[in-house]
C-alpha positions as CSV (number, residue, x, y, z in Angstrom):
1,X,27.7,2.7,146.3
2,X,27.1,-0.2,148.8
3,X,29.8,-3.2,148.9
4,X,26.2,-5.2,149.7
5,X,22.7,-4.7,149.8
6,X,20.5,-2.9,151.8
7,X,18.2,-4.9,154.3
8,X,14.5,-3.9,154.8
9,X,14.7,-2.0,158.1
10,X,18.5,-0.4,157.1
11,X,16.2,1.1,154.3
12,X,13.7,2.5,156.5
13,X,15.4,3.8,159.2
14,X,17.4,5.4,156.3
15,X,14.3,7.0,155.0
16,X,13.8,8.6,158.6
17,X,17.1,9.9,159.4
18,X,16.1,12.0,156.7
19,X,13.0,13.2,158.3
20,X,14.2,13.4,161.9
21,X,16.9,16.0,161.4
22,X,14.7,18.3,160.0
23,X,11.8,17.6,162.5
24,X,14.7,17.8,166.1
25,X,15.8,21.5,164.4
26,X,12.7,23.7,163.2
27,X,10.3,21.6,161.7
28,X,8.0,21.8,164.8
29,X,7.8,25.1,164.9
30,X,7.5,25.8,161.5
31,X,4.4,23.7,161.2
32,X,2.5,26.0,164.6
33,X,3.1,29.0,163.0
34,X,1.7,28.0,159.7
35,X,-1.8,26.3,160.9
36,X,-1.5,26.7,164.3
37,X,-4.1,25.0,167.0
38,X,-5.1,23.0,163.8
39,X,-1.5,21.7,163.5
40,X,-2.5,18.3,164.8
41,X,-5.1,17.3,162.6
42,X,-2.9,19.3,159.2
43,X,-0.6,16.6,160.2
44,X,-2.7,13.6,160.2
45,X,-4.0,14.7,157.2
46,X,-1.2,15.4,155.1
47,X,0.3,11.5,156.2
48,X,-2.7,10.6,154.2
49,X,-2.3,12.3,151.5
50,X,1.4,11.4,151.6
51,X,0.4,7.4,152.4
52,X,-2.0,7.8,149.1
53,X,0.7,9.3,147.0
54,X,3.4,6.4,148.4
55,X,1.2,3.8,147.3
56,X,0.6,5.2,143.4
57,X,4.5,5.5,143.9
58,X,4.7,1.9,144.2
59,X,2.5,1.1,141.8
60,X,4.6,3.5,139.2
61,X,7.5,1.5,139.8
62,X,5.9,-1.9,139.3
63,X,6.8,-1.6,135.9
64,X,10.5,-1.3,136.1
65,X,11.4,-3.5,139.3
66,X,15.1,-3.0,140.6
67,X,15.2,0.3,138.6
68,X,16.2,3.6,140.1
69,X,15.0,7.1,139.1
70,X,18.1,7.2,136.9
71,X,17.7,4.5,134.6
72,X,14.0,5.0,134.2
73,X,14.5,8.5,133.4
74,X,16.7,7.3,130.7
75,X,14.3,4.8,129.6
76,X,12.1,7.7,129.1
77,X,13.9,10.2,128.0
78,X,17.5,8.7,126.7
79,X,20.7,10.1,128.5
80,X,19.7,13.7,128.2
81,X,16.7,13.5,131.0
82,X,18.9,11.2,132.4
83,X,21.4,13.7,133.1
84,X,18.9,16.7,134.0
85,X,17.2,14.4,136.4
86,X,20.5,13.6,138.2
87,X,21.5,17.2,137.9
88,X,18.4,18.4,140.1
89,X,18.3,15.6,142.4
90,X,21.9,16.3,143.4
91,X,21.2,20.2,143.2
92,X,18.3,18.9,145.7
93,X,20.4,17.1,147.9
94,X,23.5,19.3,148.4
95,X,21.4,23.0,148.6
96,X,18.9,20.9,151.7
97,X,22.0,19.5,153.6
98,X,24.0,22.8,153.2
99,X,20.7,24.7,154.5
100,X,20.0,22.4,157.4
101,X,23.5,22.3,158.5
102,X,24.2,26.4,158.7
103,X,20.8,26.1,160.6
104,X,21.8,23.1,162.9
105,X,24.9,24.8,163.5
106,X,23.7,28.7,164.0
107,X,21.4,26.9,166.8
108,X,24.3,24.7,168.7
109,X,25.9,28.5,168.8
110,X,22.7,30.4,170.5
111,X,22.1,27.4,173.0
112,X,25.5,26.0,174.3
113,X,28.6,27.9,172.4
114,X,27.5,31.6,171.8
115,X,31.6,32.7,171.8
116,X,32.5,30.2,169.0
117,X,32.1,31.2,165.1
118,X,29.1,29.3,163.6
119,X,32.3,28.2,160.8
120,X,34.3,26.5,163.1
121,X,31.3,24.3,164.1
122,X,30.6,24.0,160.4
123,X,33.8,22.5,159.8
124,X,33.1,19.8,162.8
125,X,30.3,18.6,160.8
126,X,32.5,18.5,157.7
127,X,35.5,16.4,159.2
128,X,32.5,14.3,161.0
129,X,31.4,13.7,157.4
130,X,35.0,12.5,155.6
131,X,35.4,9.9,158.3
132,X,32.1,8.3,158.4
133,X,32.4,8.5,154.3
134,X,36.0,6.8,154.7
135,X,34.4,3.7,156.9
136,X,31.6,3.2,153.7
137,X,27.9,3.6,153.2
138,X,27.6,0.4,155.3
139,X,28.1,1.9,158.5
140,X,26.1,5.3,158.0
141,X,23.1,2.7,157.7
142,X,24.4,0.5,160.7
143,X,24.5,4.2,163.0
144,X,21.0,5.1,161.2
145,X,19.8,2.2,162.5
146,X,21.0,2.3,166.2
147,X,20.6,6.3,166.2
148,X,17.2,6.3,165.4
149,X,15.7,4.2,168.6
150,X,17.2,7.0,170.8
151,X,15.5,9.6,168.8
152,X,12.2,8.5,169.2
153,X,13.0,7.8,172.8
154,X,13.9,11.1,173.2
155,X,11.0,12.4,171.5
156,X,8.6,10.1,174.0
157,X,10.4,11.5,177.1
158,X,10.1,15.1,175.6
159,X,6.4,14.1,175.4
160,X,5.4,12.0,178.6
161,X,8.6,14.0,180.6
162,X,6.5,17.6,179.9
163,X,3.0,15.7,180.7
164,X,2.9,18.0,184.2
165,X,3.7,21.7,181.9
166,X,0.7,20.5,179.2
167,X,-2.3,22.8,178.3
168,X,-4.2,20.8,176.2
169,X,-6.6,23.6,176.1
170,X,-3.9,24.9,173.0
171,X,-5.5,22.8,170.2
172,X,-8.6,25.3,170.5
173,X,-10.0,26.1,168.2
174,X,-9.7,22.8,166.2
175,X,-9.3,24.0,162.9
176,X,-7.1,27.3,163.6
177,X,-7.3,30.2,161.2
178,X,-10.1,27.8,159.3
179,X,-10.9,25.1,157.1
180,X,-8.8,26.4,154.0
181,X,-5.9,27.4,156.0
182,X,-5.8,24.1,157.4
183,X,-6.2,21.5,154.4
184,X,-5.7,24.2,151.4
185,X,-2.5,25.9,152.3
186,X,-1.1,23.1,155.0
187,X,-0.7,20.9,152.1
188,X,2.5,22.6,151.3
189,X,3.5,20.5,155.0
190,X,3.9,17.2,152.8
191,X,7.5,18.9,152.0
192,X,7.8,17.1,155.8
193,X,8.3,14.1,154.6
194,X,11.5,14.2,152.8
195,X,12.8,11.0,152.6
196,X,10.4,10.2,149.6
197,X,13.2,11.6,147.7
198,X,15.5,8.8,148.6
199,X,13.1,6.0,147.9
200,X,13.5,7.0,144.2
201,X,16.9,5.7,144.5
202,X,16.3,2.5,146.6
203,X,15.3,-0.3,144.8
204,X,18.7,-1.7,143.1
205,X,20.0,-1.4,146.7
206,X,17.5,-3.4,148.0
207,X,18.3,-7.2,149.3
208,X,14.6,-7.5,148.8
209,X,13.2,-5.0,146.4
210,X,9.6,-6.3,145.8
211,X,9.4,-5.2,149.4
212,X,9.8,-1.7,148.7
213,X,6.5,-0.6,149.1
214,X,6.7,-2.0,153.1
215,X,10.0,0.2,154.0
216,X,8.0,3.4,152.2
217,X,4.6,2.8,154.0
218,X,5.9,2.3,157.2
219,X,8.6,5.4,156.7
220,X,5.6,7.4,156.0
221,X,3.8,6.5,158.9
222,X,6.8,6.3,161.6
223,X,7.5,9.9,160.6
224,X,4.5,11.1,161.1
225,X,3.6,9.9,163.9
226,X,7.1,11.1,164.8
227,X,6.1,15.3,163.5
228,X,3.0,14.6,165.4
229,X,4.7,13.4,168.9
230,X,7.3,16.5,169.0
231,X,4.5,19.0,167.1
232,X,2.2,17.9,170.3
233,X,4.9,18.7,173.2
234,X,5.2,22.1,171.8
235,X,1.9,23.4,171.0
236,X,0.4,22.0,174.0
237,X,3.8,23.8,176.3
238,X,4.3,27.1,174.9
239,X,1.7,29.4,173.3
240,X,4.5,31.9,172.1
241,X,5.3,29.5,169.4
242,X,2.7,30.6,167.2
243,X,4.3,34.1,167.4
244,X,8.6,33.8,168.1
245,X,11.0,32.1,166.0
246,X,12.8,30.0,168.9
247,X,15.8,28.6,168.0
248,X,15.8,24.5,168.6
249,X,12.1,24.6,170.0
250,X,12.6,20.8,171.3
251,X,15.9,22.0,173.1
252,X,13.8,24.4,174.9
253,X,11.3,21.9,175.9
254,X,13.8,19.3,176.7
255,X,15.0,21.6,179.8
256,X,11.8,21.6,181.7
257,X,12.1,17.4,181.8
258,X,12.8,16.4,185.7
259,X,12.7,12.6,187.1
260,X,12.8,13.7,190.2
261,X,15.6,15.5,192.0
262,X,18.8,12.9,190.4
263,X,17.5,12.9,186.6
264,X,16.8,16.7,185.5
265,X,19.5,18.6,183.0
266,X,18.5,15.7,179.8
267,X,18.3,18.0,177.0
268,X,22.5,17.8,176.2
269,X,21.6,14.2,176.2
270,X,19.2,14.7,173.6
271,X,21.5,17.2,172.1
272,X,24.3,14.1,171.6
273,X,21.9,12.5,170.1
274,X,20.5,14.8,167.8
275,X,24.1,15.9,166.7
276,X,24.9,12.2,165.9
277,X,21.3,11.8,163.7
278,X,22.3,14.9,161.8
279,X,25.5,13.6,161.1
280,X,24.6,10.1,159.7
281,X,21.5,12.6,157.5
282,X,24.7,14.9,156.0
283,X,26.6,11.6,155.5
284,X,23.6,9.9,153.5
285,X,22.4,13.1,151.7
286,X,26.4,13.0,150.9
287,X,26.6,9.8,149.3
288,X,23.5,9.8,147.2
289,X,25.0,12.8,145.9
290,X,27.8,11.1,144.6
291,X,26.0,7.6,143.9
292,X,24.1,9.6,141.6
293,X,27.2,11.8,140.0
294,X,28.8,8.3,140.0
295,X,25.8,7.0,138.0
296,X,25.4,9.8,135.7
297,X,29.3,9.4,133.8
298,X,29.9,6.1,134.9
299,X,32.4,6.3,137.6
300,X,33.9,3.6,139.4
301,X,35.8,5.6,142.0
302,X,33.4,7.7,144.3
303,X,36.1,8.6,146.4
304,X,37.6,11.7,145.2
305,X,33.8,12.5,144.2
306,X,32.8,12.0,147.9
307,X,35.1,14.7,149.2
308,X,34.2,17.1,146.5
309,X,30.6,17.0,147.8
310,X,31.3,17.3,151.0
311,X,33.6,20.7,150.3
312,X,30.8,21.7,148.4
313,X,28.2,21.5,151.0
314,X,30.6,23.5,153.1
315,X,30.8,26.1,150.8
316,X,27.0,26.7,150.0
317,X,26.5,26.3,154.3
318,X,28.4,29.3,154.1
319,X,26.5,31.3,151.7
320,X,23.9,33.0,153.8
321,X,24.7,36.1,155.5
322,X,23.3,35.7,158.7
323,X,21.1,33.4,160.7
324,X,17.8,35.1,159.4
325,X,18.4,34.3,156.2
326,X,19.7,30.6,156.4
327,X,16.1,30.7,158.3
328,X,14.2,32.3,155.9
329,X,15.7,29.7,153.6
330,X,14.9,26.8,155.2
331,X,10.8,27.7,156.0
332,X,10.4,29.1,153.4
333,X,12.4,27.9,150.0
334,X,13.9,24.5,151.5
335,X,10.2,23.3,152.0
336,X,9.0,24.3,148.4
337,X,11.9,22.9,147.0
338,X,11.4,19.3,148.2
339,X,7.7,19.6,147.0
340,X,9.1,20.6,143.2
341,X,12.1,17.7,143.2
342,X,10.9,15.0,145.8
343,X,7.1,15.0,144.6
344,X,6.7,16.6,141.3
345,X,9.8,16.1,139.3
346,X,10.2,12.4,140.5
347,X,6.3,11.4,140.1
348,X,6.4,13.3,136.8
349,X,9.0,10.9,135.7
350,X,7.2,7.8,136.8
351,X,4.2,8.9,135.5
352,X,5.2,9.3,132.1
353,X,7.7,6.4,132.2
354,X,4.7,4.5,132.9
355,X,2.5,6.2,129.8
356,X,5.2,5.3,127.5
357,X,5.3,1.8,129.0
358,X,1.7,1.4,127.5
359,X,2.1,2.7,124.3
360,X,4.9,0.6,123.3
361,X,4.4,-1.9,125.3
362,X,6.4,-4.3,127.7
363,X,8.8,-6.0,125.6
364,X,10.0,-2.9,124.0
């Protein structure tokens, strides 16, 4: 997949290019009208819980250092789990990036091309995709990397830029709609952090795999302190987005920001920049796609598998009728669906992988 290994912070900015292009399109939003003024705190406690379940993740793997999801799965289960594993992680993969991009897309439309066909900006994406694929994995991680910084810069301005249109009176009353709406059903927000998905696959990438455990304890905690910085700049600006479904909240905010009467108009600034994250997450969801389909029948060439990926992500972006649907889609089935693959199909895995590593012990 990689001509040569994956450093330490390649891995975790990785890990949060994953993260940020859900967070810059409806993430924020989605989180207020779920738990509302309690949003805050829901997200400082779900990082814990997911900082808990990152570190028994670890210790799973200690078992099988420099081994994948893949091969552990067929130590556990021969080439038949091996094969079902694969099939859902790539299922995973390809139905999230196809969702998010007919999302991404449907919202460049409403805010800066409302007489161009959502398809045609599709199809942007897709050619975006083919050549990044062409140049190798390499330099998606190399743009992740310098991409990423001017993310969560953006994100700070968004934040310390809207300090003058803040109502901190918003995160009243502290816990919401209550106690179990808050920590009981806002634990469905740990689908957030996404990129858990991808450490499953990390470790024979790795330059230096024993520290793993570093790139996924500080991914957790850079993301959510990223949710929490761009959760906070909405709920404390606009009240009406525990009610509306805005399209691109963090565009909306990003318009008020004024450095005095030269620096005003950032937010197609942040929009670049945004657009170029998204397109280094589509490349990287791409090529783990094909990594794995690789990996699954032992294929050398990834190539013509690379570009039949990215056709079919073009095809399922297509799929939804309309923009209410590809929304209803993304709150409301993408998030379950990273809980059931990213958290309790790969954990599962581990779990029992580990189990059996008992019973017959290490040297078998």
């Amino acid at each position: 997949m990689v001509k040569s290994k994956v450093g330490t912070i390649s891995a975790i900015m990785l890990t949060l290019s994953i993260a940020v292009s859900y967070i810059t399109s409806s993430l924020p939003r989605t989180f207020i009208n779920e738990t509302k003024s309690a949003t805050l705190i829901n997200i400082i406690y779900i990082t814990f819980i997911v900082l808990l379940i990152i570190i028994i993740f670890c210790q799973l793997l200690k078992k099988f250092p420099g081994l994948d999801l893949l091969d552990i799965s067929k130590y556990l289960g021969g080439n038949f789990l091996k094969d079902i594993v694969g099939i859902f992680f790539i299922a995973y993969f390809t139905i999230s990036s196809s969702i998010m991009l007919r999302n991404f897309c449907e919202g460049l439309v409403v805010v800066y091309y409302p007489l161009t066909n959502y398809v045609f900006i599709i199809l942007m994406f897709i050619f975006a995709i083919g050549m990044v694929n062409r140049l190798g994995f390499n330099a998606t991680l190399n743009a992740s990397s310098i991409v990423f910084p001017l993310v969560l810069l953006s994100a700070i301005l968004l934040f310390c830029g809207n300090l003058d249109n803040f109502s901190f009176r918003r995160i009243y009353p502290i816990l919401g709609d209550g106690f179990y709406n808050t920590f009981v059903l806002g634990l469905k927000n740990i689908g957030a952090f996404g990129g858990i998905c991808y450490l499953y696959f990390l470790p024979p990438m790795l330059k230096e795999p024993e520290k793993l455990k570093k790139i996924a304890v500080i991914s957790v905690i850079a993301t959510g302190a990223f949710i929490f910085l761009c959760v906070a700049t909405l709920l404390f600006m606009f009240s009406f987005f525990l009610t509306t479904d805005e399209v691109m909240p963090l565009f909306s905010a990003a318009r008020y920001i004024e450095f005095g009467s030269f620096f005003q108009r950032f937010e197609s600034v942040f929009l670049l920049i945004w657009i170029i994250s998204f397109c280094c997450f589509l490349s990287i969801t791409c090529k783990f796609s094909t990594h794995i389909f690789s990996k699954m029948f032992n294929l050398s060439d990834m190539k013509p598998i690379s570009n039949i990926f990215i056709i079919l992500i073009f095809g399922l972006a297509l799929v939804p009728k309309n923009y209410a649907i590809a929304n209803f889609l993304q709150t409301n089935v993408y998030i379950y669906l990273r809980i059931a693959v990213g958290f309790i199909l790969g954990m599962s895995v581990l779990i029992l992988a580990n189990l059996k590593k008992l019973k017959v012990g290490d040297k078998n």
